[in-house]
C-alpha positions in Angstrom: -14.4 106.3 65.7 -13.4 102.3 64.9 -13.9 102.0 61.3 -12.7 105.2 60.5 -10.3 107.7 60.0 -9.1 111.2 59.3 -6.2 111.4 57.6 -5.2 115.7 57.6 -6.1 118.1 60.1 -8.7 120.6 60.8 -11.2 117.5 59.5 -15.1 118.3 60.4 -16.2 114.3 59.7 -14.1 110.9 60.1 -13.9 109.3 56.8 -15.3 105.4 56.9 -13.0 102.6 56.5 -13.2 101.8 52.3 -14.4 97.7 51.5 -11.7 95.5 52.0 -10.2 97.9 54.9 -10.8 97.9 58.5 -10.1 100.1 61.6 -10.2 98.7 65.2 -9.0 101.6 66.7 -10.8 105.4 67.4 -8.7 108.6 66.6 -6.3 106.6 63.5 -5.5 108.5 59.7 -6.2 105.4 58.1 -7.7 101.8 57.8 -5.5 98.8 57.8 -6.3 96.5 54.6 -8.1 93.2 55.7 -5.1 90.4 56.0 -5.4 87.2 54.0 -7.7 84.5 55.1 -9.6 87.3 55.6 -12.0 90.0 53.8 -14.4 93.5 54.2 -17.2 93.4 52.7 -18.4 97.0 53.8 -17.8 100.2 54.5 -16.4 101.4 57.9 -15.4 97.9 59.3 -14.1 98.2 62.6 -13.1 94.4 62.2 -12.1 92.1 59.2 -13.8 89.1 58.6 -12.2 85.1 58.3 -12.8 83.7 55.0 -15.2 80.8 56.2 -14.3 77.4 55.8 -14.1 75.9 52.3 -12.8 79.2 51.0 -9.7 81.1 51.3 -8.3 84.4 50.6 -4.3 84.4 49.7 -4.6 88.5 49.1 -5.0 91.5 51.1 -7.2 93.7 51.5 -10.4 91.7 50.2 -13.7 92.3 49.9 -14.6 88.3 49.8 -13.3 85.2 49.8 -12.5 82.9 46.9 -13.8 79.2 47.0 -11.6 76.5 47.4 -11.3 75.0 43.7 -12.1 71.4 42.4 -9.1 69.0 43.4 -8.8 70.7 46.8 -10.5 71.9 49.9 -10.1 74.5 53.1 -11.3 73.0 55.9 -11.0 76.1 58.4 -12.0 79.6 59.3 -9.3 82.1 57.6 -7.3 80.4 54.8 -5.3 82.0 52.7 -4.6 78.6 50.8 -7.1 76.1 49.7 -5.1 72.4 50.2 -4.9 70.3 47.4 -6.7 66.5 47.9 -4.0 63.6 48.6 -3.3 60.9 46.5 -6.1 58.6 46.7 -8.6 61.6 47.3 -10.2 64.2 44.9 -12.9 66.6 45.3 -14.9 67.2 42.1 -16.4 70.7 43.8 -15.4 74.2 44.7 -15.5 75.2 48.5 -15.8 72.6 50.0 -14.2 71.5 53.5 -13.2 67.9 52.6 -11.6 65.6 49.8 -13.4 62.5 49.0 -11.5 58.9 48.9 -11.6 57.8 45.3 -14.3 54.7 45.7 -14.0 51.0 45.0 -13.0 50.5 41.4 -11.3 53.5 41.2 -7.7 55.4 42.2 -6.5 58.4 42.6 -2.5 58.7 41.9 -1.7 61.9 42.1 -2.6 65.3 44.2 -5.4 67.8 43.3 -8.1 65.7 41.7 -11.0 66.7 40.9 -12.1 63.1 40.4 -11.4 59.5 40.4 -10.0 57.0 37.6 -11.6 53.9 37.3 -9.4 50.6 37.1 -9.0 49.7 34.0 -10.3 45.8 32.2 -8.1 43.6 33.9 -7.7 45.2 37.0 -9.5 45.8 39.9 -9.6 47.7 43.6 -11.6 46.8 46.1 -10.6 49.7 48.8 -11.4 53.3 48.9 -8.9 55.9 49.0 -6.1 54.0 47.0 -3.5 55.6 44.4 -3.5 52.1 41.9 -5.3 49.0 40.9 -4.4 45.6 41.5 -3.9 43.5 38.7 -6.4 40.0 37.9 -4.4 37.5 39.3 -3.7 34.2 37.4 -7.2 32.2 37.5 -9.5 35.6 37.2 -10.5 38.0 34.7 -11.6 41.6 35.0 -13.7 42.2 31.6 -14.7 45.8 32.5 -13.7 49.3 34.2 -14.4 50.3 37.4 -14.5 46.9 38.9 -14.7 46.1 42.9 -13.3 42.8 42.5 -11.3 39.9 40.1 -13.9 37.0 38.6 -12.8 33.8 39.2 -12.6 31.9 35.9 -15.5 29.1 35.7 -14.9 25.9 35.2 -14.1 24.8 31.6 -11.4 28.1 31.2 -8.4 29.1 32.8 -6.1 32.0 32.5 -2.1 31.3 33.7 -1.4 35.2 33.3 -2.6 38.2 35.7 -4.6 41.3 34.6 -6.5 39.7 31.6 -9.8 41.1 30.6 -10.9 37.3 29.8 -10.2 33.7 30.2 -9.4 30.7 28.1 -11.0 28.0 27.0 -9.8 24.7 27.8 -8.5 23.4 24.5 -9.4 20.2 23.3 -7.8 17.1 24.8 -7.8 18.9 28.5 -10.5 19.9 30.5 -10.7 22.6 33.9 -13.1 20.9 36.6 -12.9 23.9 39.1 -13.3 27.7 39.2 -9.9 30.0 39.2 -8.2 27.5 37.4 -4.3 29.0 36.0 -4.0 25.6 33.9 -5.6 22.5 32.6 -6.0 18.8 33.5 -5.1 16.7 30.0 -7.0 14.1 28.9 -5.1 10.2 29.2 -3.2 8.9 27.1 -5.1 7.9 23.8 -8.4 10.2 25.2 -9.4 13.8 24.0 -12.3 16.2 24.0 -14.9 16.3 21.5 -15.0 20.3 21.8 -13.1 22.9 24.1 -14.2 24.2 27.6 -14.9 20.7 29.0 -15.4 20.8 32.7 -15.0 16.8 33.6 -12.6 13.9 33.4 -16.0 11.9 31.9 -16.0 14.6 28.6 -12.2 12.9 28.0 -13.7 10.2 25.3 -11.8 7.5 22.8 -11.8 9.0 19.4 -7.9 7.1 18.2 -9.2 4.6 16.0 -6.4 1.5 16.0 -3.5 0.7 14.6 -4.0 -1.9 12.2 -1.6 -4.6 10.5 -2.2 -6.2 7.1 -0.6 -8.1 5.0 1.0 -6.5 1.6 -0.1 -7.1 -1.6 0.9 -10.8 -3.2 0.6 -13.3 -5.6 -0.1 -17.0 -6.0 0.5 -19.6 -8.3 -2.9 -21.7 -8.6 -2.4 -24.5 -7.2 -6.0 -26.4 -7.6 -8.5 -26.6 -10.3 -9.5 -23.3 -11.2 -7.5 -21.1 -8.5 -5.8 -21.7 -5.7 -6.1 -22.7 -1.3 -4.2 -19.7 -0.2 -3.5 -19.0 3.6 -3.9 -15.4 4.0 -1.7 -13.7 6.8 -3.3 -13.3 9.9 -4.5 -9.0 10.7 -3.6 -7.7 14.2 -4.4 -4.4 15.5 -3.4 -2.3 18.7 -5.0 0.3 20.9 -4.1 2.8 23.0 -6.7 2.9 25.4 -8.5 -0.7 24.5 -5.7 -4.1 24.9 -7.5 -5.7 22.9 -9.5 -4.3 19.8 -11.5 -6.7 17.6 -9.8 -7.7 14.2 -12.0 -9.4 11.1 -11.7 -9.6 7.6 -14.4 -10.0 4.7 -12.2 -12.9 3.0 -10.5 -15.8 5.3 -8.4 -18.4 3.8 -9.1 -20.8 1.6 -10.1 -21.5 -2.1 -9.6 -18.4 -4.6 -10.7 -18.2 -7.8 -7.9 -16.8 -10.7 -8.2 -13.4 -10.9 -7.3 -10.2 -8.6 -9.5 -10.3 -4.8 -9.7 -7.5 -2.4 -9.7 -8.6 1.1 -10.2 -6.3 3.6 -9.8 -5.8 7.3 -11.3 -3.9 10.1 -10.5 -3.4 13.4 -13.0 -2.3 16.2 -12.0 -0.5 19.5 -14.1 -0.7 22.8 -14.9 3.0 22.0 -16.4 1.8 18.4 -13.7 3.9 16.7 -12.8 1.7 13.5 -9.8 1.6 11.2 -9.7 -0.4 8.0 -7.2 -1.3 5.3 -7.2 -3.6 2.3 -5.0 -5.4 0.4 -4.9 -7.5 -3.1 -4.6 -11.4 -3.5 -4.1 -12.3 -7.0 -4.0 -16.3 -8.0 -2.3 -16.8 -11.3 -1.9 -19.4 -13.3 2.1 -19.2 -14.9 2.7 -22.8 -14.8 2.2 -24.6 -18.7 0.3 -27.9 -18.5 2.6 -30.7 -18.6 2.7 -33.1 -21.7 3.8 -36.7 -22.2 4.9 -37.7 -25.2 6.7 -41.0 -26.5 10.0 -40.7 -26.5 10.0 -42.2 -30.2 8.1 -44.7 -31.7 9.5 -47.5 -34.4 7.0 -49.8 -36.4 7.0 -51.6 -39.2 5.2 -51.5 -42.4 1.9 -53.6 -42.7 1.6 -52.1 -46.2 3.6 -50.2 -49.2 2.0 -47.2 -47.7 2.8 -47.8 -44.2 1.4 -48.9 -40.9 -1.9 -47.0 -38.4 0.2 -46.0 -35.3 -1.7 -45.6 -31.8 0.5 -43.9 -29.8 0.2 -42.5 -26.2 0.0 -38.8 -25.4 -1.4 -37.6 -22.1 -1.6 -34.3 -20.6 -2.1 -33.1 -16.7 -2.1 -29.5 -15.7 -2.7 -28.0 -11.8 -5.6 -25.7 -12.3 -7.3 -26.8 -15.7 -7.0 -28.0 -19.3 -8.4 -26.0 -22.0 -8.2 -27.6 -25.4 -5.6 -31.1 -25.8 -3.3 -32.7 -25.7 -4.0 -32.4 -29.9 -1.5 -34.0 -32.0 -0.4 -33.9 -35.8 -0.4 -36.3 -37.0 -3.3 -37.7 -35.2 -2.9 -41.2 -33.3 -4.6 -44.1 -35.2 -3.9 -42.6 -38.5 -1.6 -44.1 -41.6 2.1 -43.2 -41.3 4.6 -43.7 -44.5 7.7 -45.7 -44.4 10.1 -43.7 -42.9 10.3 -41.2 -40.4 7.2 -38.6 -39.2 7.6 -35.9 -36.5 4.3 -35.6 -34.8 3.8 -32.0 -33.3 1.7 -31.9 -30.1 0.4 -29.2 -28.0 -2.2 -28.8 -25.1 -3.4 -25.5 -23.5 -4.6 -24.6 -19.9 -7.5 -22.7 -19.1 -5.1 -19.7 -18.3 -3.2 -19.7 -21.8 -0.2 -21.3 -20.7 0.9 -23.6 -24.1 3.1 -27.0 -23.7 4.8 -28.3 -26.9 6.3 -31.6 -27.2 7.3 -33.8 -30.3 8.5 -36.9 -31.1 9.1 -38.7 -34.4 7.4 -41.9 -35.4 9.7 -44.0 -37.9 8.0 -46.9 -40.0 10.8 -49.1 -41.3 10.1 -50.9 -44.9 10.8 -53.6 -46.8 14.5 -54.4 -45.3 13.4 -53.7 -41.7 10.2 -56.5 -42.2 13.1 -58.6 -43.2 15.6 -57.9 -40.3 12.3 -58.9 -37.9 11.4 -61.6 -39.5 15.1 -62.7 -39.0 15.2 -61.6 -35.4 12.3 -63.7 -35.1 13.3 -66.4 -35.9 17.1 -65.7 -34.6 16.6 -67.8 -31.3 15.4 -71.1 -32.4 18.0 -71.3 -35.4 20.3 -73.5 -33.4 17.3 -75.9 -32.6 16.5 -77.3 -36.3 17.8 -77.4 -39.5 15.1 -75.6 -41.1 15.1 -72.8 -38.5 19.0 -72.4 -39.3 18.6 -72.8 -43.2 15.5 -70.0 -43.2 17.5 -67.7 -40.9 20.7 -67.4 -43.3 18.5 -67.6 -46.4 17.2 -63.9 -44.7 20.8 -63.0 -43.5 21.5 -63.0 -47.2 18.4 -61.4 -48.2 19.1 -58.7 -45.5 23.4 -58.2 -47.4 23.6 -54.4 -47.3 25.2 -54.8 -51.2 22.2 -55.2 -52.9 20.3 -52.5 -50.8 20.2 -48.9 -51.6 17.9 -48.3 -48.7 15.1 -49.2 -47.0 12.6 -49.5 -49.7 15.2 -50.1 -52.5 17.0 -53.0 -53.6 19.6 -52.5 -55.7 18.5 -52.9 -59.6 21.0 -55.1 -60.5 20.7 -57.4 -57.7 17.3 -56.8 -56.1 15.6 -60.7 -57.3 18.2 -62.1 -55.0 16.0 -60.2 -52.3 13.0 -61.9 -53.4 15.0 -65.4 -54.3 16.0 -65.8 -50.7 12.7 -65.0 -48.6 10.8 -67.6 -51.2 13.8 -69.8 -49.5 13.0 -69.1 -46.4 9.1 -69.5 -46.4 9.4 -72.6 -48.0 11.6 -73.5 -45.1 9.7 -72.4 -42.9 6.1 -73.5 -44.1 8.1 -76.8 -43.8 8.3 -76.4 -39.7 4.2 -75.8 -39.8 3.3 -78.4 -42.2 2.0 -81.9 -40.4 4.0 -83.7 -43.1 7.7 -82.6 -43.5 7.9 -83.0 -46.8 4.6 -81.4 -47.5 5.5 -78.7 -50.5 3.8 -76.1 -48.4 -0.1 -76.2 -49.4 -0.2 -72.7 -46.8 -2.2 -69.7 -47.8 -0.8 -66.4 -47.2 -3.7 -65.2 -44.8 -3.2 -68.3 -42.0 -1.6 -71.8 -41.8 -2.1 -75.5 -41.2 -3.8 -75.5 -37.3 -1.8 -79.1 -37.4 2.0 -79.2 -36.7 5.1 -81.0 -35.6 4.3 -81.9 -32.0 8.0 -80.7 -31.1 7.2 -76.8 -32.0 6.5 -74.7 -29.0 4.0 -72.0 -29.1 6.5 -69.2 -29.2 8.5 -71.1 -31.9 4.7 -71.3 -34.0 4.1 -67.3 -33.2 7.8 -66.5 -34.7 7.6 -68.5 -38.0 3.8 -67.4 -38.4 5.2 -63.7 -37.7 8.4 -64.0 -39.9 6.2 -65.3 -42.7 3.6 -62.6 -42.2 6.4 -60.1 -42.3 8.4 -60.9 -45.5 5.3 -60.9 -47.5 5.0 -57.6 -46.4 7.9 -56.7 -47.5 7.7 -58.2 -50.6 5.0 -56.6 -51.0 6.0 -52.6 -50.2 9.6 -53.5 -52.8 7.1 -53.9 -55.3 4.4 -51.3 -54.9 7.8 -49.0 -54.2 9.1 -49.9 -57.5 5.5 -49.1 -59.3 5.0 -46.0 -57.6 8.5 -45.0 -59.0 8.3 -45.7 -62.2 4.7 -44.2 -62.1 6.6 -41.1 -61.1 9.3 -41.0 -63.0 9.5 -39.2 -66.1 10.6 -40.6 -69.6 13.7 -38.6 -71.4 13.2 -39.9 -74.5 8.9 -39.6 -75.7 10.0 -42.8 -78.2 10.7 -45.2 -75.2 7.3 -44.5 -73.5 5.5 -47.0 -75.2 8.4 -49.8 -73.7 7.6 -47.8 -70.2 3.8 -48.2 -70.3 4.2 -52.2 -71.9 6.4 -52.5 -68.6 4.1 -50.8 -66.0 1.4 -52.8 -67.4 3.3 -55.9 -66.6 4.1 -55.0 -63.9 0.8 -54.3 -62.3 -0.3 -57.6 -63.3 2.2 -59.7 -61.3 1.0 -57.2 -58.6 -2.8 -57.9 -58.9 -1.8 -61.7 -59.2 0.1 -62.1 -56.3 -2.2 -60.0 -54.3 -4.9 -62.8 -55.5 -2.0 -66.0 -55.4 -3.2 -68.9 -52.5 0.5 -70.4 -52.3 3.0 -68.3 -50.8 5.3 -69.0 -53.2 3.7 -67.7 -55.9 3.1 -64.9 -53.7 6.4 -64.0 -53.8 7.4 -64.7 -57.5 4.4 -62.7 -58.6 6.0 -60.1 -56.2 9.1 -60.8 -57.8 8.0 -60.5 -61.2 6.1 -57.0 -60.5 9.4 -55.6 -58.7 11.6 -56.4 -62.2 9.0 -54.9 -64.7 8.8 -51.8 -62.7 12.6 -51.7 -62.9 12.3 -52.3 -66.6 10.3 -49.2 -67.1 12.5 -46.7 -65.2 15.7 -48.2 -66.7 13.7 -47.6 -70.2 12.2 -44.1 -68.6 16.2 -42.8 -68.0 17.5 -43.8 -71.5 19.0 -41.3 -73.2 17.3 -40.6 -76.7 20.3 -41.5 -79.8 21.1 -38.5 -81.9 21.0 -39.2 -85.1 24.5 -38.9 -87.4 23.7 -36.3 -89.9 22.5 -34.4 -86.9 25.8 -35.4 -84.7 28.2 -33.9 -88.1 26.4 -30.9 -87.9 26.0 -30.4 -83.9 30.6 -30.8 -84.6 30.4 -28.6 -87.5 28.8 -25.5 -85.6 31.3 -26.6 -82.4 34.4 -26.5 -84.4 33.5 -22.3 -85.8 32.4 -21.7 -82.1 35.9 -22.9 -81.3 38.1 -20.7 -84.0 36.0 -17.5 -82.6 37.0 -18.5 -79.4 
């Protein structure tokens, strides 16, 4: 019968058809194995069986059917394959009828998988049943797997480049107003950001502070009391968002003291950012004091030891005198006959030292002469007296019997003293009421009653000529004393004659110092003046070496002589 068979003869019983074999037919020697796609299960099959769908059977002869693996399906009756799923599909299961399209946020590239790849960070798919994943565009981010869909990037980041996981930050100075942006909006000129990721035009905020222009360092000569006015250079400042920023300064011009002052500046934009800057004014004080000083003084002798001088000195400086003008020798003080340098220096209150100097020259005894002379010089043509006084002073004044100013010459000195008693008489003569009045005139003032023909400038000149040749007088004698007072006597024998002579002479001094009439005066003058020369003539003798002294002082010559 069908599912069986006989395969010799004289057989009592069919044999059934073995698992995986099959016989349609009655009367056959054997079974037919079952074909692929298809399988036996049993025992004397008269049929073979299709492999269901979702399985398959590639062999012959079966007794079942395999099941289609992972990564592929059979989706009819009788396979003898089991398809692998497409790109873009997979099937994670065994048997089954269908591959499944890889889901949103996934891909499937290739054939025959068993499951799905999720997009990576950065990328994205938002279809089913793809083979890839799109890339973030510029303006999104993908920060995970698996995602649907691109994020847009918020407002305060941006991202210029596809397939990134994350966006950027607006740096500072810009700022991103909008979502998906690929690049960001810059602040204006002169504004920035205070942090990054702003999202508006109003974070954009002033934080330059100015530009601002000072003057340099400098220095100034004071130029008032105790400093200077100085103009200090005017500050500017510039902005590049404000046109006009606010400039002051702690110090403004005007007076400075000396010394080293910091001024500084500060400019203020309409965003209050500030810049400041400082610089140094220093008043100095380099200029010395200026100092006036005679150019040269020349008096005469009121005494043998000179005349008081009052002399001028002033001194001026721009910011301040310390100490002077000091001289030395002080104004008002006694100056000897002949000539003094007086030293004088003043100091300002910064240091600065002026010297000056000038000389102060008393003239003596001759000079009193010579003025008494040029006293008297204009009115010599107008009476005989005037002309007789004036050459009896022109002789006394004969540079022959002068060895200088204080000196008459030894030999010839009384005619010094012989001619100015000349001339007072002659001049006394011109005061006098009467003519030929011997001249009853003290030495200290004269007769208030005179010729009516005199002028008043002819009176001052005689009384001035008079005063001054007494004076002189007077110093040639004291000069003479103080001399011989200073000398020293060579030989010790003649000291007694000195001292005898000194002693007359100081009493001719004291007595015309104590003489009414003039011309005693100047005898008693006289007198003292030739003592005194007496005692230094007797002071320079040389002492007289005796003769048995002068034989033996040849003796002891004449051997030194042979040895030489």
């Amino acid at each position: 019968p069908a599912g069986s068979f006989v395969p010799v003869s004289g057989a009592s019983v069919a044999t059934l058809c073995a698992p995986g074999t099959y016989q349609p037919d009655i009367g056959q020697v054997v079974c037919l194995d079952s074909p692929a796609g298809s399988f036996v299960p049993v025992s004397g099959a008269s049929v073979a069986t299709l492999c269901a769908p979702g399985t398959y059977q590639p062999d012959i002869g079966q007794i079942v059917c395999l099941d289609s693996p992972a990564g592929s399906f059979a989706p009819v009756s009788g396979a003898s394959v089991a398809t692998l799923c497409a790109p873009g599909t997979y099937q994670s299961l065994t048997g089954q009828i269908v591959c499944l399209d890889s889901p949103a946020g996934s891909f499937v590239p290739g054939f025959g998988a068993s499951m799905a790849t999720l997009c990576a960070p950065g990328t994205y798919q938002s279809l089913s049943g793809t083979t890839f994943c799109d890339l973030a565009p510029s303006g999104s981010f993908v920060p995970v797997l698996g995602a649907s869909a691109a994020t847009l990037c918020a407002p305060g980041s941006f991202q210029p480049s596809f397939g990134q996981i994350v966006c950027n930050e607006a740096p500072i100075g810009t700022y991103v107003s909008v979502f998906g942006a690929t690049s960001t909006t810059a602040c204006g000129t002169g504004l920035t950001t205070l942090t990054v990721g702003s999202t508006s035009s109003t974070d954009c905020v002033d934080i330059v502070p100015p530009v601002l222009s000072i003057s340099g360092s400098f220095t100034v000569e004071g130029n008032t009391v105790g400093g200077a006015n100085v103009v200090l250079p005017p500050a500017t400042a510039t902005d590049i968002v404000d046109p006009a920023p606010g400039v002051s300064c702690d110090l403004s011009s005007g007076y400075f003291l000396l010394g080293a002052h910091t001024v500084t500046c500060t400019a203020t934009d309409a965003s209050l950012n500030v810049a400041q800057g400082s610089y140094l004014v220093t008043v100095v004080d380099t200029t010395s004091p200026q100092l006036l000083v005679p150019s040269g003084i020349t008096d005469l002798a009121s005494s043998s030891v000179g005349t008081i001088v009052n002399f001028p000195v002033s001194a001026s400086d721009i910011v301040g005198i310390l100490s002077g003008p000091d001289c030395t020798p002080l104004s008002g003080t006694l100056f000897a006959i002949g000539t003094t340098l007086v030293s004088c220096s003043v100091i300002d209150t910064s240091s600065n030292s002026t010297i000056a100097s000038f000389t102060i020259t008393v003239l003596g005894g001759r000079s009193l002469i010579q003025a008494a002379a040029d006293a008297i010089a204009p009115y010599s043509g107008d009476d005989e007296r005037f002309r007789n006084a004036f050459r009896d002073l022109e002789k006394a004044l004969d540079l022959g019997i002068w060895a200088d100013e204080v000196h008459p010459d030894p030999k010839h000195g009384n005619k010094v003293f012989d001619e100015i008693r000349s001339a007072i008489e002659d001049l006394e003569k011109l005061l006098s009421h009467d003519g030929d009045d011997d001249g009853g005139h003290d030495k200290k003032g004269y007769d208030d009653e005179h010729d009516d023909g005199l002028t008043d400038a002819q009176i001052i000149a005689i009384e001035s000529a008079i005063d001054n040749v007494v004076t002189a007088s007077r110093i040639l004698a004291s000069t003479a004393i103080a001399d011989a007072e200073a000398g020293t006597t060579l030989d010790p024998e003649n000291q007694p004659k000195v001292n005898a002579e000194l002693s007359k002479a100081h009493g001719y001094f004291a007595d015309a110092e104590s003489s009414i009439k003039l011309e005693d005066v100047i005898k008693d003058f006289k007198k003292a003046w030739e003592h005194a020369i007496k005692a230094i003539k007797e002071q320079n003798k040389v002492p007289e070496i005796d003769e048995a002294d002068e034989s033996d002082h040849d003796g002891r010559q004449d051997k030194k002589d042979k040895r030489d």
